[in-house]
C-alpha positions, 0 to 999 in steps of 0.5 A: 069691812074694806082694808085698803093698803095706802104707801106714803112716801117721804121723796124730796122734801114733801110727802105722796102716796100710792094705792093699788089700781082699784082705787086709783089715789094719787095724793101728796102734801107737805106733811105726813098728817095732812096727806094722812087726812087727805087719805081719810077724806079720799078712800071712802069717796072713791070707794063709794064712787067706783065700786058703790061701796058705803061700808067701813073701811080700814085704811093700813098705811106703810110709810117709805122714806127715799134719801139721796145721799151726795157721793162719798169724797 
C-alpha cells in the first residue's frame, strides 16, 4: 500500500493544500471537505500517471490553520 501525507492549509478564508514532490498537488477550494475529495480524486490519478502505480493508497491528512491577527492597541 502507498501512504501519501497531504498538508491542507486553512489561509485567508479558503482552504489549499501541499504534497511532496513526487506527487507534485497543488489543490485549493473553499471548504475542507471539498478539497478533501478533490484529494481523494487526485492522489490515485497522479500516482497512476507518474509513477504507473494502480494499488491502494492511504492518504494522512494534516491540517494547518494560519490566522492574522490585527496588532494589539
Amino acid at each position: 500500500m502507498k501512504t501519501c501525507f497531504v498538508k491542507m492549509i486553512w489561509d485567508d478564508g479558503f482552504w489549499c493544500c501541499e504534497t511532496d514532490a513526487e506527487l507534485g498537488i497543488t489543490l485549493e477550494s473553499p471548504s475542507f471537505d471539498g478539497l478533501a475529495e478533490r484529494v481523494r480524486e487526485a492522489v490515485p490519478e497522479m500516482l497512476a500517471l507518474n509513477r504507473g502505480y494502480t494499488g491502494p493508497v492511504q492518504i494522512i491528512f494534516v491540517t494547518e490553520r494560519v490566522d492574522i491577527l490585527p496588532a494589539a492597541i
